[in-house]
C-alpha positions as CSV (number, residue, x, y, z in Angstrom):
1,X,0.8,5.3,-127.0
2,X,-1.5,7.4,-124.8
3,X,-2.6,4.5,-122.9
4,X,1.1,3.5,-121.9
5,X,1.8,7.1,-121.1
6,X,-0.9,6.8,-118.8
7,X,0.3,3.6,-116.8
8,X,3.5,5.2,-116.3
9,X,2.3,8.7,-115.0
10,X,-0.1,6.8,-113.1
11,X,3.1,3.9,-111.7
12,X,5.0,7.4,-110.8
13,X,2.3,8.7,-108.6
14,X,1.5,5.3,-106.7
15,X,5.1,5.4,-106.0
16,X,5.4,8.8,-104.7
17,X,2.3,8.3,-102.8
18,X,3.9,5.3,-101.5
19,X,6.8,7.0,-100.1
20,X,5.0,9.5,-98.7
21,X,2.5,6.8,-96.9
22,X,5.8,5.5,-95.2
23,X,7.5,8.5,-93.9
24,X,4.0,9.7,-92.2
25,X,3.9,5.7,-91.1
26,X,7.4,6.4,-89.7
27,X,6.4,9.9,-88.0
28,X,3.6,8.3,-86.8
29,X,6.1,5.8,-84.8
30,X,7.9,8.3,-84.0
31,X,5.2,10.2,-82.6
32,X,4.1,7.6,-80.3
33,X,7.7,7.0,-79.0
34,X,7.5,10.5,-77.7
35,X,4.4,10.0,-76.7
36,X,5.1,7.2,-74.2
37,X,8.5,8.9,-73.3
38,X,6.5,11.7,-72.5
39,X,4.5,9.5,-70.7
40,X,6.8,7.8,-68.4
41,X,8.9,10.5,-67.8
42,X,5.3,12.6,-66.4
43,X,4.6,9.0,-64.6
44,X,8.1,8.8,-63.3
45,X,8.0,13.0,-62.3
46,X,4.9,12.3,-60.8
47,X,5.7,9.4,-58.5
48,X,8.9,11.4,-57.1
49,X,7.5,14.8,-56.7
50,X,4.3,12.8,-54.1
51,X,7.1,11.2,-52.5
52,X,10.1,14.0,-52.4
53,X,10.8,13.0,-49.1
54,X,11.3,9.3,-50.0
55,X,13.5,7.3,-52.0
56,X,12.2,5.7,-55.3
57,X,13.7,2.9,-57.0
58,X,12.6,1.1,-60.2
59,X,13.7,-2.2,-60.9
60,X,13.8,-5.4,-63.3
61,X,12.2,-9.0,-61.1
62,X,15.2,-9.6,-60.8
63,X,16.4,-6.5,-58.5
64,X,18.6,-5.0,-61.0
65,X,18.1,-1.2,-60.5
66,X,16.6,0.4,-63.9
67,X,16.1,3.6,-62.0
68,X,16.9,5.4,-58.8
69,X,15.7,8.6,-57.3
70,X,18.3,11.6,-57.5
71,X,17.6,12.4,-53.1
72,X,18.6,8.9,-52.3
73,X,21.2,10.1,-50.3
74,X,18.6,11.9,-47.7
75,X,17.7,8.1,-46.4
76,X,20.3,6.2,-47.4
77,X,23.5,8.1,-47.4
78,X,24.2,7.1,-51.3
79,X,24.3,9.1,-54.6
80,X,22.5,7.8,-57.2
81,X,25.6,6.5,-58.9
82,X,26.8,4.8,-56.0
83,X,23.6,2.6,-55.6
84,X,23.6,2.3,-59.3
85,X,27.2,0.5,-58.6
86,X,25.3,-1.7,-55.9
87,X,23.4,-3.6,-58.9
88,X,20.6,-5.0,-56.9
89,X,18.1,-3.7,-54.8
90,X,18.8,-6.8,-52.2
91,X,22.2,-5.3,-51.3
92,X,20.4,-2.1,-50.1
93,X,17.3,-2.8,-48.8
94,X,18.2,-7.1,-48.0
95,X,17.2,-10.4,-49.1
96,X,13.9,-11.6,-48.6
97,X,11.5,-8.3,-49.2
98,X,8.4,-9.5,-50.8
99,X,7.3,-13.1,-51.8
100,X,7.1,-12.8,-56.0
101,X,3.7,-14.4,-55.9
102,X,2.1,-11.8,-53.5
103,X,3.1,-8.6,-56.0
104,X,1.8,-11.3,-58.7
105,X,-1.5,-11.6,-57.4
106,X,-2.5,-7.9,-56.2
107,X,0.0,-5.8,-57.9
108,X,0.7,-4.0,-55.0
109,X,2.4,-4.2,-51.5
110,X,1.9,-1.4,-48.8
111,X,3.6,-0.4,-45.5
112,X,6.8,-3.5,-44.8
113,X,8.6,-1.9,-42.5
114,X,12.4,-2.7,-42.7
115,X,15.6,-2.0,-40.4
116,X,18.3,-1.2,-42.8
117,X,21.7,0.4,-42.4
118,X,22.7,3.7,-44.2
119,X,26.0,4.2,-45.8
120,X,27.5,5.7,-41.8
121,X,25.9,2.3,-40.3
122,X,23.1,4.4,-39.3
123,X,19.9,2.2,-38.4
124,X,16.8,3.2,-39.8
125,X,13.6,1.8,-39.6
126,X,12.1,2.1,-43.4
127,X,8.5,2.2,-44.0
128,X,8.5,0.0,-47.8
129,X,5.7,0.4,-50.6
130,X,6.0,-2.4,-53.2
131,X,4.2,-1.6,-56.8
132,X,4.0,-3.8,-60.1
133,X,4.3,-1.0,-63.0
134,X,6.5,-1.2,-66.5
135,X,8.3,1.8,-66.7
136,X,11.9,2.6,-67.4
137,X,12.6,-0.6,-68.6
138,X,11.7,-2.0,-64.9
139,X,8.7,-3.8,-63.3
140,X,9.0,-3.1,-59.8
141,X,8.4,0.2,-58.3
142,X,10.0,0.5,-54.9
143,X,8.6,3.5,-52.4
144,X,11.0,4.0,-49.3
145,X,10.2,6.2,-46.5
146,X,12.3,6.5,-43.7
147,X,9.8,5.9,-40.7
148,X,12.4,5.8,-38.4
149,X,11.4,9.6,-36.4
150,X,7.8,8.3,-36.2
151,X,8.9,5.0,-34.8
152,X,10.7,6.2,-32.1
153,X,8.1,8.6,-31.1
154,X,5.7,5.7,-31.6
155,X,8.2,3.3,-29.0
156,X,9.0,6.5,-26.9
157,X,5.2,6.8,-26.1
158,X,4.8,2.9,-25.7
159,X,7.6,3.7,-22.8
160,X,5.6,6.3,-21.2
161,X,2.6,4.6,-21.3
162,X,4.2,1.8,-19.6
163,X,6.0,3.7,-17.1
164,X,2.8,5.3,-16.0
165,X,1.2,1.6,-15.7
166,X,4.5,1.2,-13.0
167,X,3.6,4.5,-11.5
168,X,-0.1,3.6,-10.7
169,X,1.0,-0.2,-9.6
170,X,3.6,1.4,-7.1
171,X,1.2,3.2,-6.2
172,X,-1.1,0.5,-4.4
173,X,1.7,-1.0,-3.1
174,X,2.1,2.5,-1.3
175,X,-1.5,2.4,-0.2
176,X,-0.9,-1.0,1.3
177,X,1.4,0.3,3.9
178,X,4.0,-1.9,3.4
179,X,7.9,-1.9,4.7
180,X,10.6,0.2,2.6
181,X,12.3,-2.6,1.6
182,X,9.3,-4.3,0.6
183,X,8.7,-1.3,-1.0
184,X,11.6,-1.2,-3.0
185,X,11.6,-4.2,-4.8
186,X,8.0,-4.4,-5.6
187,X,8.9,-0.9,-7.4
188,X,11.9,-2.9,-8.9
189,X,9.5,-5.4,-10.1
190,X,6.9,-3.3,-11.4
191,X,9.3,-0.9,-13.2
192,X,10.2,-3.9,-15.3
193,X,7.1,-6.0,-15.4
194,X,5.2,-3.1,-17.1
195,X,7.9,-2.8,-19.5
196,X,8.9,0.4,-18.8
197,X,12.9,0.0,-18.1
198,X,15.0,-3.0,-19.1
199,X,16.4,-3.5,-15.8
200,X,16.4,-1.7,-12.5
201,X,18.1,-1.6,-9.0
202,X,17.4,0.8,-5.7
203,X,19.0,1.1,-2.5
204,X,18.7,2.0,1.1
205,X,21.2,3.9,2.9
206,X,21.6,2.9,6.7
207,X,22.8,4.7,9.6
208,X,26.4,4.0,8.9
209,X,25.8,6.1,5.5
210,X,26.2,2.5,3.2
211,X,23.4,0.9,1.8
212,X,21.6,-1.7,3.8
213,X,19.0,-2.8,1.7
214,X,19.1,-3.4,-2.0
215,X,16.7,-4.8,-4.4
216,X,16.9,-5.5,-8.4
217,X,14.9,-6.7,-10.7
218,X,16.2,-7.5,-14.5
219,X,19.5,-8.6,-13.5
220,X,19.6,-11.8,-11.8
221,X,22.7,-13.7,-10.8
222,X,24.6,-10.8,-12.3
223,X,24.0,-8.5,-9.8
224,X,25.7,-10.6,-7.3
225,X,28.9,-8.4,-7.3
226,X,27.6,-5.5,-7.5
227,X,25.1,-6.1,-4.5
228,X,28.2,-7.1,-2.5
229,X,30.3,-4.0,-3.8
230,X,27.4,-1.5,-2.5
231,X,27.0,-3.2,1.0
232,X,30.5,-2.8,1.4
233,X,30.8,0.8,0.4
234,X,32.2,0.2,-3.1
235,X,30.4,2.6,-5.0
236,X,30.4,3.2,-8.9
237,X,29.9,6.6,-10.1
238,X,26.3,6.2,-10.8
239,X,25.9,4.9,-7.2
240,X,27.4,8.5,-5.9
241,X,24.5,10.4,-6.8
242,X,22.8,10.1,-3.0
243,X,26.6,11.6,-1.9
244,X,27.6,14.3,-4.6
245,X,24.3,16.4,-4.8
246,X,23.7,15.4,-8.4
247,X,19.8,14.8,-9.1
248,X,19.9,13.1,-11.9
249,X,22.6,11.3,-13.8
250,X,21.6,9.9,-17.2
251,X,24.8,7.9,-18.9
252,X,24.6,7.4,-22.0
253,X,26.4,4.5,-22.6
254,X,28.0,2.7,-19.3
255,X,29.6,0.0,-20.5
256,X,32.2,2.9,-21.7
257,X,31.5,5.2,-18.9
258,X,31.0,3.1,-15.6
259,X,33.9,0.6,-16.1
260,X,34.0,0.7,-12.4
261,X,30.6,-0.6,-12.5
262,X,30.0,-4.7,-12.1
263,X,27.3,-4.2,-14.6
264,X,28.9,-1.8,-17.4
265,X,29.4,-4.7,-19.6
266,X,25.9,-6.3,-19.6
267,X,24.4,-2.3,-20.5
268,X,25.2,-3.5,-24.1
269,X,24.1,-0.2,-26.0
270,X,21.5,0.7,-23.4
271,X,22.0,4.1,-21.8
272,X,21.1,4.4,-17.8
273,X,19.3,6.3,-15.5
274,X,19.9,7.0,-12.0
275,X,18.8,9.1,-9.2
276,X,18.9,9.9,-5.2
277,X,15.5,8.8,-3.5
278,X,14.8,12.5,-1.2
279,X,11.9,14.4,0.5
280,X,12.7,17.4,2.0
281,X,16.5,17.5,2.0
282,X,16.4,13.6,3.2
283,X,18.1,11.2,1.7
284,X,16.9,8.0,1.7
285,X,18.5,6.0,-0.9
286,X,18.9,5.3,-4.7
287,X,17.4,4.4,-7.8
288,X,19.1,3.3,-11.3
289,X,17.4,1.8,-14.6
290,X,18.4,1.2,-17.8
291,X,16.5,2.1,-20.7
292,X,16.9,2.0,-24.9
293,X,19.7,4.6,-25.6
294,X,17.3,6.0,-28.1
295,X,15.9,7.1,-25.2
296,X,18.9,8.9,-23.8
297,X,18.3,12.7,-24.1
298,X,14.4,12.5,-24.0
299,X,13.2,14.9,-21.7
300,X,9.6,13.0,-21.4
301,X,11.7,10.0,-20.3
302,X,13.5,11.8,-17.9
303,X,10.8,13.8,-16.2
304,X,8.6,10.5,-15.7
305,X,11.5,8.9,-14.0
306,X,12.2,12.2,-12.1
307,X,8.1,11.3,-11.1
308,X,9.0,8.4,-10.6
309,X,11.6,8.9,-7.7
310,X,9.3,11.4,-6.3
311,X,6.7,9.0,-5.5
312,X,9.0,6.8,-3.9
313,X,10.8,9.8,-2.0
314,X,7.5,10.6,-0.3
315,X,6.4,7.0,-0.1
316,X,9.7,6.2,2.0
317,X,8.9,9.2,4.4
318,X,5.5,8.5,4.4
319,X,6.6,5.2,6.2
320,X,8.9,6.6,7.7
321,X,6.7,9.2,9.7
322,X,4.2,6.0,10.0
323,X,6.9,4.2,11.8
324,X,7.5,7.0,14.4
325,X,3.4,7.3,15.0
326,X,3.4,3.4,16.2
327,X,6.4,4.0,17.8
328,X,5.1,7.0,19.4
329,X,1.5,4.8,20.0
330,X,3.3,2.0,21.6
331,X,5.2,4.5,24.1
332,X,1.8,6.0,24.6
333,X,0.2,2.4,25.3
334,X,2.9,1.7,27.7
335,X,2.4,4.1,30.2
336,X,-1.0,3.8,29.8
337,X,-0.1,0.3,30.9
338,X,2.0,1.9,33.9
339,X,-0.8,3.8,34.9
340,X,-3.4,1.4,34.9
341,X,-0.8,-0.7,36.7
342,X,-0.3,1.7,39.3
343,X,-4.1,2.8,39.6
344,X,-5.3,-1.3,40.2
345,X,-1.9,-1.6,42.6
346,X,-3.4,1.3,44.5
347,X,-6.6,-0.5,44.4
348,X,-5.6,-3.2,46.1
349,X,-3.4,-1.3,48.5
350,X,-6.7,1.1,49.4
351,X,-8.5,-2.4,49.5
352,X,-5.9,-4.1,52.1
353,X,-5.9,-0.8,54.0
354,X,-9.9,-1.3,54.1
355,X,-9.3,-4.5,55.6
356,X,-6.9,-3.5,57.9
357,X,-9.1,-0.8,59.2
358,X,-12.1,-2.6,59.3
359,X,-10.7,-5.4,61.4
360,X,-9.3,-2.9,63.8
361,X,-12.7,-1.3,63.9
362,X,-14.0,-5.1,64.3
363,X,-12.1,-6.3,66.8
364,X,-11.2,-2.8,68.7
365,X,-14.1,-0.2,68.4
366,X,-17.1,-2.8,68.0
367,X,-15.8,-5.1,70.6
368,X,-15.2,-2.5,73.2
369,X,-18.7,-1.1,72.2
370,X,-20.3,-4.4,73.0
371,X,-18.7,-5.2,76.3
372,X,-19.5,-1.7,77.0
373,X,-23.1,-2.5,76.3
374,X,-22.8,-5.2,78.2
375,X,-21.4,-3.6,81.6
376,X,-24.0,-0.9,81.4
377,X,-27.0,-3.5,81.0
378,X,-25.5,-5.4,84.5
379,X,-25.3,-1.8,85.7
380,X,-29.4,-0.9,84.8
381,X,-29.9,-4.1,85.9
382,X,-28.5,-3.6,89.9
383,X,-29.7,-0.1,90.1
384,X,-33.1,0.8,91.4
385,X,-33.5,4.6,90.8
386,X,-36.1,5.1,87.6
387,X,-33.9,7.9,86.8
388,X,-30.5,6.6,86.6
389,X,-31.9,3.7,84.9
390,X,-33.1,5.6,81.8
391,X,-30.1,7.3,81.1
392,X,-28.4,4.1,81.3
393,X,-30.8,3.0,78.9
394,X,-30.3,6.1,76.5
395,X,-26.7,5.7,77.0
396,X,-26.8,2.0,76.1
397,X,-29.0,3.2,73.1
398,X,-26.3,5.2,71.6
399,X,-24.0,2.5,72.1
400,X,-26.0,0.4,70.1
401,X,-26.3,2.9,67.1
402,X,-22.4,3.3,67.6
403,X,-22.2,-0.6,67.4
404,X,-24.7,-0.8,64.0
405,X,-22.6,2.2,62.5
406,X,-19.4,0.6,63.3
407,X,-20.3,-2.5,62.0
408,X,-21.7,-1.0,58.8
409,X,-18.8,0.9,58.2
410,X,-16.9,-2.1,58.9
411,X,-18.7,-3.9,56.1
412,X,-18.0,-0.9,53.7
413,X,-14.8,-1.0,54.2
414,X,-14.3,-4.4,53.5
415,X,-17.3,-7.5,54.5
416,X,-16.3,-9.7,56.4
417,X,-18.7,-12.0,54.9
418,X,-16.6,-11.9,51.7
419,X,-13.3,-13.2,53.3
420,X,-15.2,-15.7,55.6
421,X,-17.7,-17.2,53.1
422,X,-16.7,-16.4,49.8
423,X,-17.8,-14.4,47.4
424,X,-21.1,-16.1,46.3
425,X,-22.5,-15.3,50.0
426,X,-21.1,-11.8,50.0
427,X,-22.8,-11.2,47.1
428,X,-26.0,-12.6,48.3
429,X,-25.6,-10.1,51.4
430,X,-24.9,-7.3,49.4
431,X,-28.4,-8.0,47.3
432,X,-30.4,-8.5,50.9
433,X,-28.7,-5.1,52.3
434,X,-29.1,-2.8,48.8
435,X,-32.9,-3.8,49.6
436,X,-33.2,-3.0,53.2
437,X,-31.0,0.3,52.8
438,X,-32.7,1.7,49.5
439,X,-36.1,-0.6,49.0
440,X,-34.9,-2.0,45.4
441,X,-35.6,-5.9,45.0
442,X,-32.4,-7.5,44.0
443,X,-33.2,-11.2,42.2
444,X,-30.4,-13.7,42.4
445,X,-30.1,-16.0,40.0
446,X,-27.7,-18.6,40.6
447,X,-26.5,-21.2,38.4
448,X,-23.9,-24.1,39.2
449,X,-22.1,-23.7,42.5
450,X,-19.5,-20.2,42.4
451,X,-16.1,-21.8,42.7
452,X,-13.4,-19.9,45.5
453,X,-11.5,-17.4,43.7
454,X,-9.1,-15.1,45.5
455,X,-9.4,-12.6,48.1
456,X,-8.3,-9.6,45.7
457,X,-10.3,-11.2,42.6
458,X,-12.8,-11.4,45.1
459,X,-12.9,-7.7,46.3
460,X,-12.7,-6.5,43.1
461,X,-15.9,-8.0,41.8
462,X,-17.8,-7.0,44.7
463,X,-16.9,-3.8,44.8
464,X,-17.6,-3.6,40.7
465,X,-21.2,-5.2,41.4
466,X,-22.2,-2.9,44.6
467,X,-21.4,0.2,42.4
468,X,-23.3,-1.3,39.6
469,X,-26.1,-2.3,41.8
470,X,-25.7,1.5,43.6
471,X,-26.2,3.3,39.9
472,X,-29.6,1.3,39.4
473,X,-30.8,2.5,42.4
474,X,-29.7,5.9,41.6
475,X,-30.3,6.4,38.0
476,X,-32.2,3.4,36.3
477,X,-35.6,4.3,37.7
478,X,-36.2,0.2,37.6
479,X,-38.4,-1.5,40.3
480,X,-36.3,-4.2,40.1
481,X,-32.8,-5.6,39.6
482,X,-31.2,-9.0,38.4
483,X,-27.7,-10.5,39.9
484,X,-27.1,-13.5,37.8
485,X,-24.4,-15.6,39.1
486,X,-23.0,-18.9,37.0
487,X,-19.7,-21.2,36.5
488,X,-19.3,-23.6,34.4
489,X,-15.8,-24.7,36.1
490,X,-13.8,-23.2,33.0
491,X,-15.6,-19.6,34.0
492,X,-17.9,-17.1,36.1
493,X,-20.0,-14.9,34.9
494,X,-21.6,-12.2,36.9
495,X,-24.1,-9.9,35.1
496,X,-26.3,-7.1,36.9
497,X,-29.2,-6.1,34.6
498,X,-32.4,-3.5,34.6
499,X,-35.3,-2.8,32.7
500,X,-35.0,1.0,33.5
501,X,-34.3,3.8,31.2
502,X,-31.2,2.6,29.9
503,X,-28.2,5.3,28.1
504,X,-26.6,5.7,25.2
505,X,-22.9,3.9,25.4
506,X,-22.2,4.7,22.3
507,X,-22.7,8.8,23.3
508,X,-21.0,7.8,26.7
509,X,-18.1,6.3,25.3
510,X,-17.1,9.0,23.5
511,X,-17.8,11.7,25.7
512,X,-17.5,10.7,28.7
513,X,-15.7,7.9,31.0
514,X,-18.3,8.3,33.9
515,X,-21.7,6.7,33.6
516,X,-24.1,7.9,36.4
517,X,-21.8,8.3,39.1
518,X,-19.7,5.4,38.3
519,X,-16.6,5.2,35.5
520,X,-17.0,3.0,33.1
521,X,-13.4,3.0,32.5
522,X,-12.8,2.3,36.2
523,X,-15.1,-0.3,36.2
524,X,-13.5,-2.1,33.0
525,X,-9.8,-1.6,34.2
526,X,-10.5,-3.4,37.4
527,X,-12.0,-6.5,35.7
528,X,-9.5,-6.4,33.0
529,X,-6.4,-6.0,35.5
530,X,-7.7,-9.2,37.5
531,X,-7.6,-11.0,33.7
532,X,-11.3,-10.5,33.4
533,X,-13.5,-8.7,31.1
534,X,-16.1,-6.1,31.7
535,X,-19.1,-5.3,28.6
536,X,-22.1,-3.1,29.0
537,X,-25.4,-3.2,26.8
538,X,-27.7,-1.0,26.9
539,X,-30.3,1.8,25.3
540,X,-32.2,4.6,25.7
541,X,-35.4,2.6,27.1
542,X,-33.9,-1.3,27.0
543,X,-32.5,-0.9,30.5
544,X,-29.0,-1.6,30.9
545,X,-27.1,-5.4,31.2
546,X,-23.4,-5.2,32.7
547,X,-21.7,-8.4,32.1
548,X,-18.4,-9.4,34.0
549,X,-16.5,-12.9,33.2
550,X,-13.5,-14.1,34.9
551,X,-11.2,-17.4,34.0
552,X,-10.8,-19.8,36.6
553,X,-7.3,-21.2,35.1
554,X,-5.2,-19.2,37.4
555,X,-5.2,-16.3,34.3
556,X,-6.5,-13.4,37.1
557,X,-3.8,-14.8,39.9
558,X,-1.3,-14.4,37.4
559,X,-2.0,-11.0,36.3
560,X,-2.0,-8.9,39.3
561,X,1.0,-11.4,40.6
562,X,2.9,-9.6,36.9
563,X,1.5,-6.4,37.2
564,X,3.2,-5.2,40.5
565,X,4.3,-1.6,40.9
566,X,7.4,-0.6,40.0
567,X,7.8,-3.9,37.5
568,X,9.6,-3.4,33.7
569,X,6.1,-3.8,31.5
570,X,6.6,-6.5,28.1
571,X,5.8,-4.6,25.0
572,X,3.1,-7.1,23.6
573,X,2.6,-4.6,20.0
């Protein structure tokens, strides 16, 4: 009996104990339900408190949403419940995301950015973080930040920095002194080439007050019209701004604004820019571009195109004032033309007058001289008286002198020798009398026989040559100088050289147009009015080498036969 008591008790106690293993089993279960409640609800708290700004989504691989963020509206424009409604993620965020494999493999996705549309039909640009996870009965974690400030500060510097590329390539061009419409549609060019503006067109007003000129770039065949339209005087409103005092215009959409424009329609949701090329209360033209209307209101946009215009501005008057200074040069470089004109037409008037005079002397003075002379030597000659005899003699003595003077002056004047034999012989003299008159040795060299040039060419060169010949006696301090005379048929060349002291040309060509005595300048206008040309050589101890060289084609002829006085001069610049 005691022994069956026993098993029961004992059957009692196994069952209790039994019951009470359960429910703490149970608890236990229990337990670790709130434990991984508690778990996912701190994991799920802490992924949208480090991302409060962005929108967190949990869903099954399929896209159904398990979860959404309660400040899904700040990106999106949706409340919760509304996305909820949605079903899938791929009607919010689009088809395609992620490939299945790639979240397979690493678990994790970072940074696919996204353009998505907001409940308004806002654009945004979304920055998307994809992450494997089980939680909320979902197995994809999406992490949405909207990127779309950063982005456009990130495309609004990627404009500036392209404009400024632009800036320094119009720049060059400025350097290069080119024309303004040249100008203009290299800036055109560049403006869009760097990726700066879309499109761009400038203008040129004329004197009429229309635009002359204009150049594009970005628009093609389309801006046929509107090329036409300005040229005529048809001007939209965004082409007023060189007439109605406005600095800058920016339109933000013109395609709604401008319909009066040819090219509103192709704008297309870009906004334009346009402005009136001035310096200094000129106007001078106009500039227009078109840029992303994100860019509309951006005062870093509009201050580098305001930069822009200025360059041009000043570039334009730059060449404009450029323009005037040749002009001005070329007026200059006419009457200097005139002058020299007038001075060699002089020339050979003081050299005909020479001739004149010293034929008169010639064939008047020296001739009566001589038969006076003569008489007075018959006259000594029949007289006995010793007395009367020498003052005939002394008398006959001064007319001698008088003859010698009148015949040297007659040579000064203008030499005979050079009208009767040429100039080769009249040089020759000239060498045999600069010896007698002043002791320097005058070497001829001749080479090839000196073809007949004019009587004016003629003069000229020996006038150029006794003055050269007349400084070397007078400044050189040579014992010795060199008349080289040559033709080759095609040419002569005349050089007069000396191994004296020599001068600086350089020093004398900047300082000074007279050289000893003798002008340079002078000296180089007469050669190059006959169609020659005149060089000098020399240095301080080298002596000196004058070198003149003359056509024989008729060139010379021609030249003092176009330069007459009085004559209308061709502007050759």
């Amino acid at each position: 009996m005691k022994m069956k008591k026993f098993d029961q008790t004992n059957s009692k106690d196994f069952l209790t104990l039994q019951k009470h293993i359960t429910g703490l089993e149970a608890s236990n279960r229990e337990l670790v339900q709130v434990k991984d409640a508690l778990y996912e609800s701190e994991e799920l708290h802490r992924i949208t408190l480090g991302s409060i700004s962005d929108a967190v989504f949990i869903t099954k691989n399929s896209g159904e949403f398990t979860y959404v963020c309660p400040n899904v509206s700040v990106i999106f424009g949706y409340s919760p419940e509304e996305v909820h409604d949605l079903g899938y993620i791929q009607k919010l965020l689009g088809k395609d995301i992620f490939d299945p494999a790639d979240i397979k493999a690493s678990g994790e996705i970072q940074n696919i950015e996204k353009e998505i549309s907001d409940k308004n039909e806002t654009s945004h640009t979304v920055l998307i973080n994809i992450k494997s996870v089980s939680i909320k009965g979902g197995t994809i974690l999406f992490t949405c930040r909207d990127f779309t400030v950063r982005r456009l500060k990130k495309r609004r510097l990627e404009h500036l920095n392209s404009v400024l590329i632009a800036i320094n390539k119009i720049n060059r061009h400025i350097a290069r002194g080119i024309s303004k419409k040249k100008l203009l549609q290299l800036t055109c060019d560049s403006l869009i080439e760097s990726g700066g503006y879309i499109s761009a067109w400038a203008g040129l007003l004329g004197i009429s007050g229309n635009f002359n000129f204009v150049a594009e770039a970005g628009w093609g065949k389309y801006f046929l019209k509107m090329d036409k339209d300005l040229k005529q005087g048809t001007l939209p409103k965004c082409a007023q701004t060189p007439f109605n005092g406005t600095d800058m215009k920016a339109t933000c959409d013109p395609s709604v604004s401008c319909e009066d424009c040819a090219l509103a329609a192709l704008y297309n949701g870009r906004s334009a820019l346009s402005i009136r090329l001035e310096h200094k209360g000129v106007v001078y033209g106009h500039l227009s571009v078109s840029v992303p209307g994100e860019f509309f209101d951006s005062k870093e946009v509009h201050s580098l195109f305001l930069e822009v215009a200025k360059n041009i501005s000043f570039a334009l008057r730059g060449i404009e004032l450029n323009r005037e200074q040749k002009l001005a040069h070329r007026k200059i470089q006419v009457y200097q033309h005139q002058l020299r004109s007038m001075a060699s037409e002089l020339r050979l008037t003081e050299e005909r007058e020479r001739r004149r005079i010293a034929t008169e002397l010639h064939d008047l003075i020296g001739q009566n001289l001589a038969f006076s002379k003569i008489k007075l030597g018959s006259l000594q000659d029949s007289l006995q008286a010793g007395a009367v005899r020498r003052t005939i003699k002394e008398i006959r003595d001064l007319i001698e002198q008088a003859i010698d003077g009148t015949r040297s002056l007659t040579f000064e004047l203008s030499p005979p020798i050079l009208y009767e034999l040429g100039l080769e012989a009249a040089l020759e003299w000239l060498a045999e009398n600069i010896y007698k008159r002043n002791g320097l040795p005058v070497t001829i060299r001749n080479s090839g026989e000196l073809e007949h040039v004019d009587d004016h060419i003629g003069f000229v060169i020996f006038q150029v040559v006794r003055e050269l010949l007349i400084n070397v006696v007078k400044h050189a301090q040579a014992d010795r100088a060199f008349l080289t005379i040559a033709s080759n048929g095609r040419e002569i060349k005349i050089n007069v050289e000396d191994k004296g002291k020599g001068f600086d040309t350089e020093k004398i060509r900047l300082h000074s147009t007279t050289i000893h005595g003798f002008g340079l300048f002078s000296a180089r206008e007469r050669i190059e009015y006959i169609g020659g040309k005149f060089t000098i050589e020399s240095g301080r101890g080298d002596g000196t080498k004058a070198a003149i060289t003359l056509p024989l084609d008729g060139t010379s002829t021609k030249a003092i036969d176009n330069q007459g006085p009085g004559i209308l001069l061709r502007d050759n610049h």
